[in-house]
C-alpha positions in Angstrom: 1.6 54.4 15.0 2.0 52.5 11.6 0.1 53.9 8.4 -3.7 52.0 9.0 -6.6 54.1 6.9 -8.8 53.3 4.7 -5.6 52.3 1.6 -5.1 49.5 3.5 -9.0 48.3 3.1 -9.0 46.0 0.1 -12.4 45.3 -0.9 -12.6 42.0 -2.4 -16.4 41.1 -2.9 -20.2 42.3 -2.1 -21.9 41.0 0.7 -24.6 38.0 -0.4 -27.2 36.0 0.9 -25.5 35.9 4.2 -29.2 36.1 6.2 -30.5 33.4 3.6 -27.8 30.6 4.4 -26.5 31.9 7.8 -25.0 27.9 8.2 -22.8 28.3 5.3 -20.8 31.6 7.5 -21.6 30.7 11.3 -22.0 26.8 11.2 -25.7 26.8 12.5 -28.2 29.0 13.9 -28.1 27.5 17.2 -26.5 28.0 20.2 -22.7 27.2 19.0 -23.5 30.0 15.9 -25.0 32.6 18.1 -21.5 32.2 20.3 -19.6 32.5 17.1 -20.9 35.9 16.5 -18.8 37.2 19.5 -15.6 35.2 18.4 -15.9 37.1 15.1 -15.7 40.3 16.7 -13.2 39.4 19.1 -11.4 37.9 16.4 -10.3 41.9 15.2 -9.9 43.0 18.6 -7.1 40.1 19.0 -5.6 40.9 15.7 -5.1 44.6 17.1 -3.1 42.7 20.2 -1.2 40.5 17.8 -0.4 43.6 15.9 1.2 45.1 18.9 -1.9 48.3 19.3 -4.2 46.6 22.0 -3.5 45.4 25.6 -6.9 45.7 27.1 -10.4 44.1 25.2 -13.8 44.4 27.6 -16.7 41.8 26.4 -20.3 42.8 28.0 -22.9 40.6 28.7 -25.9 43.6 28.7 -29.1 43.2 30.3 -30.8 44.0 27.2 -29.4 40.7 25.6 -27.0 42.5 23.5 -22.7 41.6 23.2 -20.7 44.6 23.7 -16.8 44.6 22.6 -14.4 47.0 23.2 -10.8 47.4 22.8 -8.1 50.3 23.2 -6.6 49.3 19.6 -6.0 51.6 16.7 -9.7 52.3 16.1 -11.3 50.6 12.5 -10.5 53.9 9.8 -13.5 56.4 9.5 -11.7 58.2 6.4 -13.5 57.5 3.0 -12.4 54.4 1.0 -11.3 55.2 -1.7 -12.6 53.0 -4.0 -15.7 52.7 -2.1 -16.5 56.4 -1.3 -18.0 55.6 2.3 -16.3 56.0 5.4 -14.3 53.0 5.3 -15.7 51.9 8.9 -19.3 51.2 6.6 -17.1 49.1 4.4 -15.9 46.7 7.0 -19.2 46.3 8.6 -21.3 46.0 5.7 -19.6 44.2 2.9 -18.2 40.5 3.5 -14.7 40.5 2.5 -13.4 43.6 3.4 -10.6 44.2 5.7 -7.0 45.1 6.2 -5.5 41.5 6.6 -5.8 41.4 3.0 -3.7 44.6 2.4 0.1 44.0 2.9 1.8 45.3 6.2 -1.3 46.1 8.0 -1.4 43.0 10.0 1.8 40.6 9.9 0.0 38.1 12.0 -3.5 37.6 11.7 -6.4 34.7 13.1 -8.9 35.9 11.0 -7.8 36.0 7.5 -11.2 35.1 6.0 -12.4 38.7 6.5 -16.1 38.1 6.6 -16.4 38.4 10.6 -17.5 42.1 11.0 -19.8 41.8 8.2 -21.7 38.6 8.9 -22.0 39.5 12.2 -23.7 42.6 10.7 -25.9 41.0 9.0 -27.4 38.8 11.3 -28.0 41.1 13.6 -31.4 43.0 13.9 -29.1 46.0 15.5 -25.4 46.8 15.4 -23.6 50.2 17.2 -20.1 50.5 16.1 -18.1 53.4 17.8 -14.9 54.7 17.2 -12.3 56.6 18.9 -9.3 58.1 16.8 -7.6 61.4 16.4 -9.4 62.7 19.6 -12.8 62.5 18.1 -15.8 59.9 18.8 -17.5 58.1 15.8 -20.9 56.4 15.7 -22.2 54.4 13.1 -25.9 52.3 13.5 -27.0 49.3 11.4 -30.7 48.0 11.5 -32.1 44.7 9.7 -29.2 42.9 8.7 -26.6 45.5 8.4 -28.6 48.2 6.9 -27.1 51.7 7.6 -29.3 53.6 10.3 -26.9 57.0 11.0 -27.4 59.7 7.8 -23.6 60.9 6.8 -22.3 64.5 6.6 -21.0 65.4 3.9 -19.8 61.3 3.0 -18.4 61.3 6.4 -19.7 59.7 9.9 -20.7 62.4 12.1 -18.1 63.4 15.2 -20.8 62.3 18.7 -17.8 63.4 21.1 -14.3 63.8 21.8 -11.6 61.5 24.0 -7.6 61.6 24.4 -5.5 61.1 21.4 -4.1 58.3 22.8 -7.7 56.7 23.8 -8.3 54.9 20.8 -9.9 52.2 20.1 -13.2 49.8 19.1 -16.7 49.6 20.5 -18.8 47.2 18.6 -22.7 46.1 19.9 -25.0 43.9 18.5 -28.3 41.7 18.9 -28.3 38.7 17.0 -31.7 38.6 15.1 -34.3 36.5 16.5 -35.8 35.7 12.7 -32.5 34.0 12.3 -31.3 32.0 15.4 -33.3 29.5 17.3 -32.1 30.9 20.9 -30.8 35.0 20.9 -29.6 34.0 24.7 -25.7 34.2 25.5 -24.2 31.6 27.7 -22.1 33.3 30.5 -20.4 30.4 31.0 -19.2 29.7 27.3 -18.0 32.9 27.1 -16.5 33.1 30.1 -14.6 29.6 28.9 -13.4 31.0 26.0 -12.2 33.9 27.1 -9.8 32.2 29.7 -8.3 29.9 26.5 -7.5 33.0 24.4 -6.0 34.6 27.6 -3.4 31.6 27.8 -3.0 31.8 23.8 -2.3 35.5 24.3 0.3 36.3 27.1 -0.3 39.7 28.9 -3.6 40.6 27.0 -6.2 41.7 29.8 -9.7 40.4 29.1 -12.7 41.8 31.1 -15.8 39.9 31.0 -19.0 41.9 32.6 -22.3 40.1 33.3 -25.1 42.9 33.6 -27.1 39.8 34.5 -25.7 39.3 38.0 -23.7 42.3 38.0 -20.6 40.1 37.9 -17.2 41.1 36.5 -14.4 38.5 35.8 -10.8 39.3 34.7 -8.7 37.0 31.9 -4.4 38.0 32.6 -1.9 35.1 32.2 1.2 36.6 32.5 2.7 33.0 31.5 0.5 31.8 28.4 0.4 28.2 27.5 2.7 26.9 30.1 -0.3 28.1 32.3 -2.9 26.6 29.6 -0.8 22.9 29.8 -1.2 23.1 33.9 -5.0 24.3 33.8 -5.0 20.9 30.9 -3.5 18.6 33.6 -4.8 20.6 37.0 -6.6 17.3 37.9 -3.5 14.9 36.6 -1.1 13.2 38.3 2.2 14.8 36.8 5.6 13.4 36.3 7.2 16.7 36.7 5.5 19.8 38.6 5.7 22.8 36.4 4.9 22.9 32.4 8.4 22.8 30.1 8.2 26.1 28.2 10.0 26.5 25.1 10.5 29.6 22.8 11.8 31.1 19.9 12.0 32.3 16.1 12.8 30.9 13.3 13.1 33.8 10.0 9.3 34.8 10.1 7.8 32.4 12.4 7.3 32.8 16.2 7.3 29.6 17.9 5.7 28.6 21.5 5.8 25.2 23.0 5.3 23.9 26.5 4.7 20.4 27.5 4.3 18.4 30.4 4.0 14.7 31.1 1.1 12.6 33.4 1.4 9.1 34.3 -1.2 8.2 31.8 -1.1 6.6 28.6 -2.0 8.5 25.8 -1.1 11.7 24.3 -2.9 15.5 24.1 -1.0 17.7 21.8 -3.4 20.6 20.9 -1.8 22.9 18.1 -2.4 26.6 17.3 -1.8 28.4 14.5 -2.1 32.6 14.4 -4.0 31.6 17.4 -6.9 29.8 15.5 -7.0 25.5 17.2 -5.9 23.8 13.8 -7.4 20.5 15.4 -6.5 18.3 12.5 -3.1 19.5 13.2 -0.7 19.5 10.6 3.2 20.4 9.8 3.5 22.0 12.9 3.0 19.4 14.8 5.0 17.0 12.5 7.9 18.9 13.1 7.5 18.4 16.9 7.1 15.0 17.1 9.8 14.3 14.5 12.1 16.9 16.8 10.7 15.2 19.9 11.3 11.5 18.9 14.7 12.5 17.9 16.2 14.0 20.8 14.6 12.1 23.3 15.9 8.7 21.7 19.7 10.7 21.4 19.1 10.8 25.7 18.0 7.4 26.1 21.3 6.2 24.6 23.6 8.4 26.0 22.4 8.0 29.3 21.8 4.1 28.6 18.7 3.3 29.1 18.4 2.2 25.7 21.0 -0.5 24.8 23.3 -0.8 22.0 20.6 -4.1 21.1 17.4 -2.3 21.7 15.7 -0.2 18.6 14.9 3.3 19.4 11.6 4.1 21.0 9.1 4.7 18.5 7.1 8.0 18.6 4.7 7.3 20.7 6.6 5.9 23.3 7.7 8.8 24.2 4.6 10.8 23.7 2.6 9.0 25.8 1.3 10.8 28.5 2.5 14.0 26.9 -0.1 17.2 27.1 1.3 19.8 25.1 0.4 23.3 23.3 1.8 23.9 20.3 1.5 27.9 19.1 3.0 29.7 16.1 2.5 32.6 14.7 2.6 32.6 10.7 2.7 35.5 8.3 1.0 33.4 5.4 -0.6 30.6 6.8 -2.0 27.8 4.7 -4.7 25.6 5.6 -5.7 22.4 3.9 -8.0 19.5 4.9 -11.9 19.2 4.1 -12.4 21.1 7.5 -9.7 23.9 6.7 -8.5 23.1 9.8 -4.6 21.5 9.0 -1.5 23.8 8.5 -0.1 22.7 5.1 3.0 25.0 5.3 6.3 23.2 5.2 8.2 25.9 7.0 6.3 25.8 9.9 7.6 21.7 10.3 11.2 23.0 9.9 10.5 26.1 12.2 9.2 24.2 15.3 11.8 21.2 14.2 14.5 23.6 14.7 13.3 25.8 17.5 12.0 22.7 19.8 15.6 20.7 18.6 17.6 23.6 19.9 16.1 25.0 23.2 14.7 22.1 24.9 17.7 19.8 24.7 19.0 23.4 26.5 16.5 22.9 29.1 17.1 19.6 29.7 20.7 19.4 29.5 19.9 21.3 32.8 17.1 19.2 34.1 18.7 15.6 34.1 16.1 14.2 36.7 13.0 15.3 34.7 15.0 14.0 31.4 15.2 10.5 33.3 11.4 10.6 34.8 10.4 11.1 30.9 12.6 8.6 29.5 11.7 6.4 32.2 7.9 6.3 31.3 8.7 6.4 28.0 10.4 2.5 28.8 7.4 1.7 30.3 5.7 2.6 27.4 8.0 0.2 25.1 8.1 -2.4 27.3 3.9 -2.2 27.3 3.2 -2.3 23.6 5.8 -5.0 23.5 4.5 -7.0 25.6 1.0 -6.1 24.0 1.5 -6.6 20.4 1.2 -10.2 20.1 -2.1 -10.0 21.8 -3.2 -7.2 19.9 -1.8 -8.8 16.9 -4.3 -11.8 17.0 -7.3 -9.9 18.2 -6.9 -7.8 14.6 -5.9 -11.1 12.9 -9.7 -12.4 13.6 -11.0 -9.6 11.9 -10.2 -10.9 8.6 -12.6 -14.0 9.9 -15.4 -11.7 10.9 -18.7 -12.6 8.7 -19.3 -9.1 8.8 -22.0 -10.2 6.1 -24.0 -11.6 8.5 -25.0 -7.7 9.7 -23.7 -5.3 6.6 -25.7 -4.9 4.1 -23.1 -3.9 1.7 -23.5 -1.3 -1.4 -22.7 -2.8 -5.1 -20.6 -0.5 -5.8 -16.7 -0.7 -5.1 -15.7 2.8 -5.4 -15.3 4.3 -2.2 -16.0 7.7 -3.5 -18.7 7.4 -4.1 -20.2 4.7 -1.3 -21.5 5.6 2.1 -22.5 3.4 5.9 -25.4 3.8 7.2 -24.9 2.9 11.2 -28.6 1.9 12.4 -29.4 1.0 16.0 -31.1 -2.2 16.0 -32.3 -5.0 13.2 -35.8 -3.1 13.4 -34.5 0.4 11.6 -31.6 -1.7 10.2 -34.3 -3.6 8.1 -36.2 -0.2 7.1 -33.2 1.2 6.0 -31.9 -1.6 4.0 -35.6 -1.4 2.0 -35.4 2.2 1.3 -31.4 2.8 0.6 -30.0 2.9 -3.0 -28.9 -0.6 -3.3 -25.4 0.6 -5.5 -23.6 3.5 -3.0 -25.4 3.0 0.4 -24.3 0.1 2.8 -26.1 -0.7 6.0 -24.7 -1.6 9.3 -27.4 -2.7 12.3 -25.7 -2.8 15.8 -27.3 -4.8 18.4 -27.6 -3.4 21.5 -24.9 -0.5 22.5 -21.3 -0.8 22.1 -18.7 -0.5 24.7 -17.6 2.8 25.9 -14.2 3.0 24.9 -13.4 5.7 27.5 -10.0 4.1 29.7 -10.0 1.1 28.0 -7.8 -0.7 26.6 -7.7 -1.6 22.7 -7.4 -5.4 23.7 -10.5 -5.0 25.8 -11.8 -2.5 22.4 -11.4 -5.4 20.3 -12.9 -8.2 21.7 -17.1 -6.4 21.6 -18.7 -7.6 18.8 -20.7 -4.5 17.4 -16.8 -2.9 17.4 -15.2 -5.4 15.5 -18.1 -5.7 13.3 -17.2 -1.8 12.3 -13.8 -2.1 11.8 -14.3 -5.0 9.4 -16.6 -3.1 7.4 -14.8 0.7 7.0 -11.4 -1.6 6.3 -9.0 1.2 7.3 -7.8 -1.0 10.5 -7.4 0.6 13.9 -4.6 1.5 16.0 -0.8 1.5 14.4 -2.4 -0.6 12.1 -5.1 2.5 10.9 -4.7 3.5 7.1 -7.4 6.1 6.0 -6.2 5.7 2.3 -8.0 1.9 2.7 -11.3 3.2 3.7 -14.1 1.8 1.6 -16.8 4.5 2.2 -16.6 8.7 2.0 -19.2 9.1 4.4 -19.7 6.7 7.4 -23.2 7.8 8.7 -24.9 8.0 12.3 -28.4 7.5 12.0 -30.2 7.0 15.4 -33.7 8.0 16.8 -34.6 10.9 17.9 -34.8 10.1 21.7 -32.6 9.3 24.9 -31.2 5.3 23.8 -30.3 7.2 20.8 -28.5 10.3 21.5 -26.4 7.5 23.9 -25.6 5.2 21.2 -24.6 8.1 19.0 -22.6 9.9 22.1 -21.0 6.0 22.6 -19.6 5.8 18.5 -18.3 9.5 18.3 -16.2 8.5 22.0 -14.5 5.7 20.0 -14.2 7.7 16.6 -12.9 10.2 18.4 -10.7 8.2 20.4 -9.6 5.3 17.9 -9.9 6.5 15.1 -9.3 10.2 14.8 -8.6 10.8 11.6 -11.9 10.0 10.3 -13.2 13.0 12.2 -10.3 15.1 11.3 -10.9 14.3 7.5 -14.6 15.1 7.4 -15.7 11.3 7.3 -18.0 11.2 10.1 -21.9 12.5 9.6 -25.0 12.4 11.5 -28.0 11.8 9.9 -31.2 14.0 10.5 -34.2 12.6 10.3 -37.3 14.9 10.6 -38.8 15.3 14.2 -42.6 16.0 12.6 -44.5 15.6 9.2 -47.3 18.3 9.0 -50.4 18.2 7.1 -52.0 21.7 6.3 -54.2 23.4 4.0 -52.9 26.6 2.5 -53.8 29.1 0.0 -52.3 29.0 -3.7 -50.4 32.2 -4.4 -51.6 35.0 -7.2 -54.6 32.8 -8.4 -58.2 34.5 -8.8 -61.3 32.3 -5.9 -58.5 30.8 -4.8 -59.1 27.3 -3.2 -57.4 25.5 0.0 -54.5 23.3 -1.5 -53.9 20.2 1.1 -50.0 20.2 1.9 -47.4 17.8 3.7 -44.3 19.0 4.6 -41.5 17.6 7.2 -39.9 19.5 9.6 -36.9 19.4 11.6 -36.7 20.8 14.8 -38.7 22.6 17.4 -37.7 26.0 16.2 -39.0 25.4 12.6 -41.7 24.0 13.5 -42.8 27.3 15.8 -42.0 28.9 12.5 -44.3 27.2 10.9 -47.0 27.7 13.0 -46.9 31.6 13.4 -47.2 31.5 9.5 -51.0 32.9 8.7 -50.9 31.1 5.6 -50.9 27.6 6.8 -54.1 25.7 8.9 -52.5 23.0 10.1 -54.9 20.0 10.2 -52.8 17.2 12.0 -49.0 17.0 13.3 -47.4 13.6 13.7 -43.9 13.6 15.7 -41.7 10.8 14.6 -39.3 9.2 17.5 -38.0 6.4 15.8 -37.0 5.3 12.2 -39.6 2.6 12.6 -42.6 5.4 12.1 -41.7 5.9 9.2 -41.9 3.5 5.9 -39.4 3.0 3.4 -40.9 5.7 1.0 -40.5 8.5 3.9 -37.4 7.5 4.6 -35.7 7.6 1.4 -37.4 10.7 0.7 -36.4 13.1 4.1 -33.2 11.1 5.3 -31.4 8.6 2.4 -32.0 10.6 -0.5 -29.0 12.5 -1.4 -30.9 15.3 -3.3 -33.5 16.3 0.1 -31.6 14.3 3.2 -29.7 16.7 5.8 -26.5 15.6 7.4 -24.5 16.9 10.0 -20.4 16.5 9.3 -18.9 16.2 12.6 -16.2 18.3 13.3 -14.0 19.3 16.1 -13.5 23.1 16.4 -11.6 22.9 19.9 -9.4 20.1 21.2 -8.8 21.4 24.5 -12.7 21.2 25.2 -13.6 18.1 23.0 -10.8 15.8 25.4 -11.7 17.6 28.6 -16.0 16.6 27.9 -15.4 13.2 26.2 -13.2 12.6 29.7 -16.2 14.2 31.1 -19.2 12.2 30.3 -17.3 9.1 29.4 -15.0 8.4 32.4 -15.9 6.5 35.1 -15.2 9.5 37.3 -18.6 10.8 38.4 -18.5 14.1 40.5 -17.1 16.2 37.3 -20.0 14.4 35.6 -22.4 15.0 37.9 -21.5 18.6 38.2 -21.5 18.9 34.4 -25.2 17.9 34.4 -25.9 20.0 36.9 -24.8 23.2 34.9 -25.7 22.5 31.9 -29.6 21.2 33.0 -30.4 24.9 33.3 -30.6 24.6 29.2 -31.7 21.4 28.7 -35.5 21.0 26.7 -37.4 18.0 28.4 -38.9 16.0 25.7 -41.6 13.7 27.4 
């Protein structure tokens, strides 16, 4: 066992305000935070397995609502810290920062290198249990209210609750996320369950036990094969031009590279990269490296084995990607993330590690797989042969966007520095027209669609081009679409969603983040793409002023959000609410409210749409969007159990 106590600990800052901004740590403090409180703890337990010291991690869904985790690593250190003079286990659970991926040799590879998991967890709990096994002995430590220490220490030392084998050490963390913080404290089986089979593919040979005291069910999590099982659980409904997953491997100084692919008859492309394990979505050198390795061997094929001519140019890159799904996964000692999401690999080894690794060993494989070389190079002519045939077309479509009076339905901002400009995308002239009164006149455009646009799901970009309300958008972000697409041209930092708060909208919004995500990525990917929040209710109450002597009712207004604030609200004995009025469309509202709780830049709330998971956001945009209806219909029928009727 290598040297791991409480030296390796480097403390790097207190824990702060994490119960007052729990967003700012977790994302939100609905039902996608609450999940992330159990990826944060499994997050160490993986690190353990990355690290070589855990094969075997048990997640428990307990009957009393709590998350149990439990893994046969190393065990967290109990020994004091020795700057901190607690048992070092009080340190990583209690103060945000703290942890041995910042110490040097403790963890080579590591997903979690923030270090504020354990602790954040902690303190949005209302109860945590950590136990500990090492050295034969059985530690306990209790937290209450946010990560307040419960168990009294002997002598500056946890006390010893039982004994175990030397060799069974390891882990146990529980906790119960804090009602006062999160708007649901109920666990999804079925996300977890989800999750836990992806980081089984990402993480060959770890078992992952998943018990559900609710229906006394148990489920296992073992690939023995990794991401080539990942890609054929991708493509399990696909029609596939070759049966099993390519699977590549190998090292390159530091970095461990993984990459298996495998190509479907259809035309687009699904590359999903990993880094240390974490879905770097925005992807990255990583993946640079294997489409310039990819595009580069595969045109050195086609012209050996002629079926490009002496004449012909080379296939262009995504050619020969289309109908690629493929898992990229490195493991990086010092991994750098960049992008307003954090979530794009900036290292420029990793491009020259998976350039050289892919280069090498697949032209191996496929120096011995000549017919699955020609079935790929094959669909990658089809591929040329299509977009040639489809440029001119596609060519003048785009051309007539330079003609589109896009002035007819923008309202356009004054200013011309894009920094500092923002859309507004309003459903109908109605809200369009209220929006346009109350906006600031110099940074904030307006763009009214009529009706709903085209979902983009399956089709083509000739057919994408020719709907009005589309075109309409393109002209007025001026970045282009397709090949054509140049983020550096967009005229606006924030391109804004702003619907009502009822069915027609939640389908117009579902309808523009299907063609963002499908046409023009990037603008996710760089952060570009917000929904605006209008408030659900304004409240009018009477309350009493604080610290004043025959204190008199005040009369109040405030706006609220959602349900869950709202219930807030009410259990609050200071406030008698007189009247509540729920807002479903823009329209309720004048320009003065408007400005005030949705446009103003000081008070407004926006939601930056991101993509934390690419796997899961192509497999429910194909979903909901397809023309396929039994998964759809079965997705509605799982997911109703959670659904909140608003009538």
């Amino acid at each position: 066992m290598s040297e791991y106590t409480g030296k390796e600990i480097v403390v790097l800052e207190g824990l702060e305000a994490v119960r007052k901004r729990p967003g700012m740590y977790i994302g939100s403090t609905g039902t996608r935070g609450l999940h992330h409180l159990i990826w944060e703890i499994l997050d160490n337990s993986i690190d353990e397995h990355l690290a070589g010291f855990c094969n075997e991690i048990t997640i428990t869904l307990q009957k009393d609502g709590g998350i149990c985790v439990e893994d046969n690593g190393r065990g967290v250190p109990v020994d004091p810290h020795p700057t901190k003079k607690i048992p070092t286990v009080r340190v990583v659970y209690t103060i945000l920062h703290a942890g041995g991926k910042f110490g040097n040799g403790v963890y080579k590879v590591s997903g979690g290198l923030h270090g504020v998991g354990s602790s954040v967890v902690n303190a949005l709990s209302s109860k945590m249990i950590v136990e500990v096994r090492r050295d034969g002995q059985i530690y306990r430590d209790e937290y209450a209210n946010g990560g307040k220490p419960v168990t009294a220490l002997v002598k500056g030392l946890l006390p010893v609750v039982g004994k175990c084998a030397k060799s069974a050490t390891g882990t146990k963390v529980t906790f119960y996320p804090d009602d006062e913080i999160f708007e649901t404290t109920v666990f999804k089986a079925d996300v977890i369950q989800k999750k836990l089979k992806e980081i089984a593919f990402l993480n060959k040979n770890l078992k992952l036990t998943f018990k559900n005291e609710m229906d006394a069910e148990e489920t296992v999590y073992l690939e023995k094969h990794g991401i080539q099982s990942f890609v054929s659980y991708i493509n399990r409904e696909a029609s596939v031009l070759h049966s099993d997953p390519i699977y590549i491997e190998g090292k390159s100084g530091d970095i461990e590279v993984e990459i298996a692919f495998q190509y479907t008859n259809n035309f687009s492309e699904q590359i999903n990269p990993y880094c240390n394990r974490i879905n770097v979505v925005d992807g990255g050198t990583l993946v640079t490296g294997f489409k310039m390795a990819l595009t580069r061997v595969m045109n050195q094929y086609a012209r050996e084995l002629g079926i490009l001519k002496d004449k012909d140019e080379n296939f262009d890159g995504k050619d020969i990607r289309n109908g690629i799904v493929a898992i990229i996964s490195i493991k990086h000692p010092d991994p750098q993330f960049e992008g307003q999401t954090k979530t794009k690999l900036g290292n420029t080894d990793a491009k020259t590690a998976v350039d050289e690794v892919f280069s090498t060993e697949v032209q191996r494989y496929l120096d011995k797989n000549v017919d699955i070389l020609r079935n790929i190079l094959e669909h990658s002519l089809k591929s040329y042969n299509a977009r040639k045939a489809s440029d001119k077309a596609r060519t003048a479509v785009l051309k007539q966007l330079n003609d589109i009076d896009a002035k007819s339905k923008l309202a356009a901002c004054t200013s011309k520095k894009p920094e500092e400009c923002e859309v507004y995308i309003v459903e109908g002239d109605s809200a369009g027209g209220t929006v346009k009164t109350a906006r600031n006149r110099k940074t904030q455009a307006v763009l009214p669609l009529r009706g709903k646009i085209l979902n983009v799901e399956k089709a083509s970009l000739e057919k994408i081009l020719q709907n009005n309300e589309i075109k309409s958008m393109i002209a007025s972000f001026g970045c282009g679409i397709g090949d054509e697409f140049d983020i550096s041209k967009l005229r606006y930092d924030k391109i804004i969603i702003l619907t009502d708060a009822d069915v027609d909208g939640a389908h117009i919004s579902t309808l523009l983040l299907t063609f963002f995500y499908r046409f023009m990525p990037e603008l996710i990917y760089e952060g570009k793409i917000y929904r605006g929040l209008p408030p659900l209710y304004k409240v009018d109450y009477e309350r009493l002023p604080a610290g004043k002597k025959n204190r008199k009712k005040e009369k109040c207004s405030e706006y609220i959000f959602n349900d869950f604030e709202l219930e807030k609200f009410r259990k609050n004995k200071e406030n008698k609410i007189i009247s509540i009025q729920r807002y479903k469309g823009l329209g309720e509202m004048d320009a003065e409210q408007l400005w005030e709780t949705t446009l103003d830049p000081e008070s407004r709330i926006l939601a930056q749409i991101s993509i934390s998971d690419t796997v899961e956001a192509d497999d429910i945009t194909t979903t909901l969007m397809s023309t396929n209806v039994l998964p759809r219909r079965q997705f509605i029928m799982e997911e109703a159990k959670y659904a909140t009727l608003d009538i």
